[in-house]
Every structure is written in structure tokens, then in C-alpha cells.
C-alpha positions in Angstrom: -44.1 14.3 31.7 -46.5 14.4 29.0 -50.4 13.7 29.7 -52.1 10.6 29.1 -54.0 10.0 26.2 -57.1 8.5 27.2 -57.5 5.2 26.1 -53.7 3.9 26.0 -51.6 2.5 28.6 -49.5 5.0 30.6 -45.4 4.1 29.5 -42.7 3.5 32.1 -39.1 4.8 32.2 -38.2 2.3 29.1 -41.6 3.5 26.8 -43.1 0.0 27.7 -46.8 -0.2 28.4 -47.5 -1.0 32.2 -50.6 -3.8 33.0 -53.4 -2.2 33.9 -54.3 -3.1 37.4 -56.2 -6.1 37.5 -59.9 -6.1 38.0 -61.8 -6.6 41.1 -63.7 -9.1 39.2 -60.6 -11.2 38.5 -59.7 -12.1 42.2 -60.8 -15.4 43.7 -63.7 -14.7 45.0 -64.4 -16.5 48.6 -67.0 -18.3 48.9 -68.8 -18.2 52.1 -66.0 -17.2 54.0 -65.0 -21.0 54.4 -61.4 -21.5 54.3 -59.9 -24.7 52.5 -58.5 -26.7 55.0 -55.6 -28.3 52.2 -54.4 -24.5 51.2 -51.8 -23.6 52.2 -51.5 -20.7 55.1 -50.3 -17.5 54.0 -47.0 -17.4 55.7 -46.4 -13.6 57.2 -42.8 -13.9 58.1 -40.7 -16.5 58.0 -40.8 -18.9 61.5 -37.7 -19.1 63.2 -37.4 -21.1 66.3 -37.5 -20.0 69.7 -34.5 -18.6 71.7 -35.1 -21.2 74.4 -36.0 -24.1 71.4 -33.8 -27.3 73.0 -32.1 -28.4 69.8 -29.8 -30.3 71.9 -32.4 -32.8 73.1 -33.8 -32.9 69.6 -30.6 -34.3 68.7 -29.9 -36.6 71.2 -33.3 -38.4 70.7 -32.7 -38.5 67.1 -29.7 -40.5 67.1 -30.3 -43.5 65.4 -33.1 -42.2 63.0 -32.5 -41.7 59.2 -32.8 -38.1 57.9 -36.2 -39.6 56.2 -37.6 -40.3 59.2 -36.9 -37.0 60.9 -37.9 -35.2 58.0 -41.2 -37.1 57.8 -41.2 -36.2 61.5 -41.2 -32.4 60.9 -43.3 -32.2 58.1 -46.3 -34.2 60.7 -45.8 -32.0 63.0 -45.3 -28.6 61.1 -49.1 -28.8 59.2 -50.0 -25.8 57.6 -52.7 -25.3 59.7 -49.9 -25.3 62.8 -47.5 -23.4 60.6 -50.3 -20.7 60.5 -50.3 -20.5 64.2 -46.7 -20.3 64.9 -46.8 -17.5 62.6 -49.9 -15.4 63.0 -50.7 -16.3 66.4 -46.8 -16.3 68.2 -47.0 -19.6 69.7 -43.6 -21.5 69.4 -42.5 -24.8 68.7 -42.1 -27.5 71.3 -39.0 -30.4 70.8 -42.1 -32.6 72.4 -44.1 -31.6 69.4 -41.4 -33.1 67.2 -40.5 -36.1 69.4 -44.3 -37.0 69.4 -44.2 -37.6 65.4 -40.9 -39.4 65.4 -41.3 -41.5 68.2 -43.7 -43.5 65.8 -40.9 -44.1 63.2 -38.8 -46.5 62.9 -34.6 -46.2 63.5 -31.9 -47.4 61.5 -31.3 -51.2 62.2 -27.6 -52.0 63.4 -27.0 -53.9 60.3 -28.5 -50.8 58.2 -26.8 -48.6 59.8 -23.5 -50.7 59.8 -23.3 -50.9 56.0 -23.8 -47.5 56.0 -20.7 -46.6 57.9 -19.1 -48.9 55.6 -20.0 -47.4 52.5 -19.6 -44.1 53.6 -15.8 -44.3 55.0 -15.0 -45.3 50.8 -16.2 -42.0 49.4 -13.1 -40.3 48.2 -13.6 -37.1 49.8 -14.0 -39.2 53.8 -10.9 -41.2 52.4 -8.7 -38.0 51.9 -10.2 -36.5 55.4 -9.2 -39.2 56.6 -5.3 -39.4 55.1 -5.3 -35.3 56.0 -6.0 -36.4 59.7 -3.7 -38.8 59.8 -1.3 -36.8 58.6 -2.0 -33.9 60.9 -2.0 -36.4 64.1 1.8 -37.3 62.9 2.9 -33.8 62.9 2.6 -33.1 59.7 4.5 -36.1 58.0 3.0 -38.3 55.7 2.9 -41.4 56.0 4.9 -44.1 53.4 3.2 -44.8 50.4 1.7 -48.2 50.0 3.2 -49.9 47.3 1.7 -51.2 44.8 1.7 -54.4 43.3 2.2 -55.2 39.6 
């Protein structure tokens, strides 16, 4: 390749001008060495849960919660300063760490949770689940059409 000229950016592969590294003097500079307690963690890797992580028992104990709740739940229990420690430090999430947080929320009322069923057995696509089912517990055959009235 051809030399530099002094005083003009080097050019990549497509003749654009590259950035020139950024300046010492343009990085945050950290004050004190105090760390922000809102920022959020640098995140190393992503988490992943632990082999022996009971997702089971998560589950069972969450019956009757709305995803909201659960949600809310998680995001209590995974602060970033905790999040930062899972990571950095290796320690690994408990399901008691979880069921602390949503233990305090509330679960779907019967009648909530009722209407709910309800509304959600109309949607078209549980409607033809439903008809496919049906039709698979007869052997295939469909059942007769429901006439309709005029």
C-alpha cells in the first residue's frame, strides 16, 4: 500500500476515511472511583440459569399469577446490582429468590381469571384448535356442519 500522508486520515478497503481513535480526553472520566448505584452493570456474558435451577417449582407456585405479576416478580429480584453478581461473581439464582418477590403480589381472582378463559376460548385461532381436536379425537371425521339459520 501506499504511505500515509501526514495529516490525512488513513482510507480503508472502499477509499473511505476511517475515525480517528477517539481521545483519551473524551472518555467519561470517573469520578472518585464511586460507582452509580442506578447504572446499569456491565453485563459480561449473558446469565443463563443453573443446571439444577428448579423451574418446575417456579411454575407450580406461579399458577394463578398473571404474567404481570411474575414479570414484576423477576425484574425485583433480578436488580442490576444482583444481575452484576450472578455474572461477575458466579453465584446463581435461587427459585426462593423469585418466590420471595412474588409472594407479595397479588393472583388472578376466580372471577378475573374466569372471564379470561371465556374470552380466550373465542379467539379464532383456540376456536379452530379446538375444531382440529375434535376432529382428530373422531378419527379424522368432521363433524356435521351446523346449519345456519336465515
Amino acid at each position: 500500500g501506499e504511505p500515509d500522508i501526514e495529516g490525512e486520515p488513513a482510507a480503508d478497503a472502499e477509499g473511505e476515511a476511517e475515525a480517528a481513535p477517539a481521545a483519551a480526553e473524551d472518555a467519561p472520566a470517573e469520578a472518585d472511583g464511586a460507582e452509580d448505584p442506578d447504572a446499569e452493570p456491565e453485563i459480561v456474558r449473558p446469565y443463563s440459569l443453573p443446571r439444577d435451577f428448579d423451574m418446575y417449582m417456579l411454575c407450580a407456585c406461579t399458577v394463578g399469577y398473571p404474567s404481570g405479576a411474575i414479570d414484576m416478580a423477576c425484574r425485583a429480584a433480578l436488580t442490576p446490582a444482583r444481575v452484576a453478581r450472578l455474572v461477575k461473581a458466579g453465584e446463581e439464582l435461587t427459585v426462593d429468590e423469585l418466590l420471595d418477590k412474588i409472594q407479595l403480589l397479588d393472583k388472578v381472582s376466580e372471577l378475573d381469571e374466569a372471564k379470561m378463559k371465556d374470552w380466550t376460548s373465542k379467539l379464532p385461532a383456540r376456536v379452530k384448535l379446538e375444531k382440529a381436536l375434535k376432529k382428530e379425537a373422531n378419527g379424522g371425521e368432521e363433524e356435521a356442519p351446523a346449519k345456519k339459520k336465515k
